[in-house]
C-alpha positions as CSV (number, residue, x, y, z in Angstrom):
1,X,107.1,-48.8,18.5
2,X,106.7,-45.5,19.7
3,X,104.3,-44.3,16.8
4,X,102.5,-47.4,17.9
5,X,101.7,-46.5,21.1
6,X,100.8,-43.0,20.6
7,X,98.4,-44.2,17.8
8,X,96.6,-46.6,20.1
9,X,96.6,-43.2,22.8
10,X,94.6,-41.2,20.6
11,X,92.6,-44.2,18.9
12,X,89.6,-43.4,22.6
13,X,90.3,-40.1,22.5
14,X,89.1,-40.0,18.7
15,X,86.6,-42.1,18.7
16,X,84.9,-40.2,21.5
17,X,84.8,-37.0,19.3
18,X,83.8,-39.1,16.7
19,X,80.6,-40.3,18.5
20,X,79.8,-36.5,20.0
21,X,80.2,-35.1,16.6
22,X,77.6,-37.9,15.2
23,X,75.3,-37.7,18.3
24,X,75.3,-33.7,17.5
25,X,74.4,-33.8,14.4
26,X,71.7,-36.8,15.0
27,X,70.6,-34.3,17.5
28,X,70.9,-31.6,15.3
29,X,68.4,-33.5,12.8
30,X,65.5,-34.5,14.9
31,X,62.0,-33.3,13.8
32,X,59.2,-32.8,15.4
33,X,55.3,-31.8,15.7
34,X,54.7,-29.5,18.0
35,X,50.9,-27.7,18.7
36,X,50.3,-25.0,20.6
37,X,46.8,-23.6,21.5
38,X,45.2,-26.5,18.8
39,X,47.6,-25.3,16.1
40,X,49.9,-27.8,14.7
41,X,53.9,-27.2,13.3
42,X,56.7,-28.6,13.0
43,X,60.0,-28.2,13.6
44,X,63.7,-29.4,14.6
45,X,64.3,-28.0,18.1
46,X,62.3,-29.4,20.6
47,X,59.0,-28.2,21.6
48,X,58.4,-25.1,24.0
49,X,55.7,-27.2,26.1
50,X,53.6,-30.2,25.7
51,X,51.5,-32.1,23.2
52,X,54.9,-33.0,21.0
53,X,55.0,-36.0,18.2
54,X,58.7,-36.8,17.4
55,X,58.4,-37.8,13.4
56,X,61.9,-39.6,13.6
57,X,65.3,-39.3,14.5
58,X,67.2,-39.7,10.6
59,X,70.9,-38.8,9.7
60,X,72.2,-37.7,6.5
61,X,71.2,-39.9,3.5
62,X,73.4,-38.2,0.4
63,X,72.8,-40.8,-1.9
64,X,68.8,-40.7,-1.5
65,X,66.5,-38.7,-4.0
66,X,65.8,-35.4,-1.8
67,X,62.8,-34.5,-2.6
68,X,63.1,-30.9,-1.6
69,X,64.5,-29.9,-4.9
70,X,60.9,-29.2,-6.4
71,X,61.1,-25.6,-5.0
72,X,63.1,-25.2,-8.5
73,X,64.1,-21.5,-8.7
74,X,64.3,-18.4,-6.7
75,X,60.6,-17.2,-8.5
76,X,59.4,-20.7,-8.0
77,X,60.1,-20.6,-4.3
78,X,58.8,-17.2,-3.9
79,X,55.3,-18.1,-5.8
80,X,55.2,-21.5,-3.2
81,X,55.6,-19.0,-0.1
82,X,52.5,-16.8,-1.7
83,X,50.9,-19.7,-2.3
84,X,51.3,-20.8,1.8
85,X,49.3,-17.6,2.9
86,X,46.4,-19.3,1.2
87,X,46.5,-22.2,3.2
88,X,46.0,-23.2,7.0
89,X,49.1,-22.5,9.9
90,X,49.4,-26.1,9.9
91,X,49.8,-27.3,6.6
92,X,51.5,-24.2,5.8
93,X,54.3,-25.4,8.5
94,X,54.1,-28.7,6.9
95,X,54.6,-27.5,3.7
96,X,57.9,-25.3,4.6
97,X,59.3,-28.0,6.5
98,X,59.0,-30.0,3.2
99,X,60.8,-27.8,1.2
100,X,63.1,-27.2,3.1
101,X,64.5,-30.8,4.8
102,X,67.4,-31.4,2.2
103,X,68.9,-28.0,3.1
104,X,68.4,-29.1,6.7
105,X,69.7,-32.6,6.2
106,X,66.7,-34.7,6.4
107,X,67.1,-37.7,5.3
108,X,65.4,-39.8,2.4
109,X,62.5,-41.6,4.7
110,X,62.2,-38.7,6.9
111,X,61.4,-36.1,3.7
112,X,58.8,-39.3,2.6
113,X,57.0,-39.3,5.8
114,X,57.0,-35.4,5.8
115,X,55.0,-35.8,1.8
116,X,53.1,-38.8,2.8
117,X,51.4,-36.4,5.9
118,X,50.8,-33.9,3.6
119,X,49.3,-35.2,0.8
120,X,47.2,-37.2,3.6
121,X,46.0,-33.8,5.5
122,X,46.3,-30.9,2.9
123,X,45.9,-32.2,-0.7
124,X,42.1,-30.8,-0.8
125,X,43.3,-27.8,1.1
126,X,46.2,-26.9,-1.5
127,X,43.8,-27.8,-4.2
128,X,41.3,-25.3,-2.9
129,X,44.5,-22.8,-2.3
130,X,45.4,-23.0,-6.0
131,X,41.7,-22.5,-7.2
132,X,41.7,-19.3,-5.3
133,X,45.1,-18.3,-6.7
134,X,44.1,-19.1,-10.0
135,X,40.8,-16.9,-9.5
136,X,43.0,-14.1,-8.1
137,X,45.7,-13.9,-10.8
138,X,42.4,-14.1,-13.7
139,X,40.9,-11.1,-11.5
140,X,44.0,-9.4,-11.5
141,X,44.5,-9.3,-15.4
142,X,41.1,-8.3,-16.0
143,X,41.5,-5.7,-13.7
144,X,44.4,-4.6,-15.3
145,X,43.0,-4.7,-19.0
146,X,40.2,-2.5,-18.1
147,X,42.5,0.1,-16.2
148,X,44.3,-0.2,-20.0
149,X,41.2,0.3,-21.9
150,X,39.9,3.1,-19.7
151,X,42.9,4.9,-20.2
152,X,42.9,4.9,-24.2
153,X,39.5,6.2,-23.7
154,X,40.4,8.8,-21.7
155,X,43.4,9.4,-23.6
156,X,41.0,9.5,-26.6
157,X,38.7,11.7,-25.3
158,X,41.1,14.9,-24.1
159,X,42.7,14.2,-28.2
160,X,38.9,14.5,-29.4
161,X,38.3,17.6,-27.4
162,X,41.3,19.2,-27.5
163,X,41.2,19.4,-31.4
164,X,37.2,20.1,-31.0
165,X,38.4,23.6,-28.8
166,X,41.2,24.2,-31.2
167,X,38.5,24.2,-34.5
168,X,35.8,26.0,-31.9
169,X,39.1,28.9,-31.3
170,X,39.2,29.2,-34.5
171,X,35.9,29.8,-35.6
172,X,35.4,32.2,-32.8
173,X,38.4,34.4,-33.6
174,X,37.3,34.2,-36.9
175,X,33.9,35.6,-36.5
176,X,35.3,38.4,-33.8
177,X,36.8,40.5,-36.9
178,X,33.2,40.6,-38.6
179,X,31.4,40.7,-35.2
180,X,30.7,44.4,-36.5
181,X,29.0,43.5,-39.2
182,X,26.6,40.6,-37.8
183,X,23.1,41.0,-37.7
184,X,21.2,41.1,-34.1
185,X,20.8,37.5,-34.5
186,X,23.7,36.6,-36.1
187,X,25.7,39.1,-32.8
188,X,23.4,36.8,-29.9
189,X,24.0,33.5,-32.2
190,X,28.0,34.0,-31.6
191,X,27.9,35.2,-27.8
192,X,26.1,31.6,-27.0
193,X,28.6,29.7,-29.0
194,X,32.1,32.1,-27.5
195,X,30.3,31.5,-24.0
196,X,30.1,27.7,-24.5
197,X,33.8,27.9,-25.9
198,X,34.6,29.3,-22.7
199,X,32.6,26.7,-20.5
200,X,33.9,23.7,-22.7
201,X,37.4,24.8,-23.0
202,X,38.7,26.5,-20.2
203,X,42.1,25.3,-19.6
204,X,42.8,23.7,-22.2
């Protein structure tokens, strides 16, 4: 009898933290659209001034398809975040709140709404945003081939004259031990071709 009656004692006293608990995280899982100065975000606190839209008020819905999961892998998460800079503060907001409601707890209808607004107000923009991205990365690999093919040509180029100076050494020190013997012509022939070794070569 005893047990009984403590039982029923802490039967209100449960149930109230029962309700906090579950108001809390109700609470915890409202979202709203905020703006401030024109720009629109959103958001699960509550907004710093005026011009608020509450979405809904949702709890936890485990069983529901949560459609955050398309952010897929770390890489694939960080490529969506680039791809955000391309696009406007609002949808951009939109578009993180998205990904993120089913680490948040947002339930099933809630994350629906959240694609439904988007698709309604940014579809042409992300469009545009992936065009751009796709015209960037194509820019950036041509850019990078013809860093690639100028440097075999310059590669190229100091091979070519560096064994051009080596044959031009040779032929100089060559003709230095029969410089005595050279004709005038033959002497001023030789001084032009040393004295363009020496422009063409120095350093090397």
């Amino acid at each position: 009898m005893r047990s009984r009656s403590y039982l029923r004692g802490l039967l209100p006293g449960a149930a109230a933290v029962f309700l906090l608990v579950s108001g809390a995280a109700v609470q915890a899982q409202s979202l709203v659209r905020c703006t401030d100065g024109g720009r629109a975000y959103y958001s699960d606190k509550p907004c710093p001034g005026q011009g608020s839209t509450r979405i809904t008020t949702f709890g936890p819905e485990p069983a529901r398809p949560d459609y955050s999961r398309h952010s897929g892998s770390s890489s694939r998460l960080q490529k969506a975040l680039e791809h955000l800079t391309r696009m406007s503060a609002e949808c951009a907001s939109l578009n993180d709140a998205m990904r993120t409601a089913g680490a948040r707890g947002v339930g099933y209808d809630t994350q629906r709404e959240l694609h439904e607004e988007y698709r309604r107000k940014c579809s042409e923009e992300e469009s545009e945003a992936h065009r751009q991205a796709r015209e960037d990365e194509r820019r950036r690999r041509l850019e990078a081939r013809d860093q690639r093919v100028a440097q075999q040509q310059e590669r190229a180029q100091a091979s070519m004259t560096l064994e051009q100076c080596r044959e031009m050494g040779r032929i100089v020190a060559e003709r230095k031990k029969r410089f005595d013997s050279m004709t005038a012509g033959e002497k001023g022939d030789f001084e032009r071709f040393q004295a363009n070794f020496g422009e063409r070569c120095r350093g090397l």
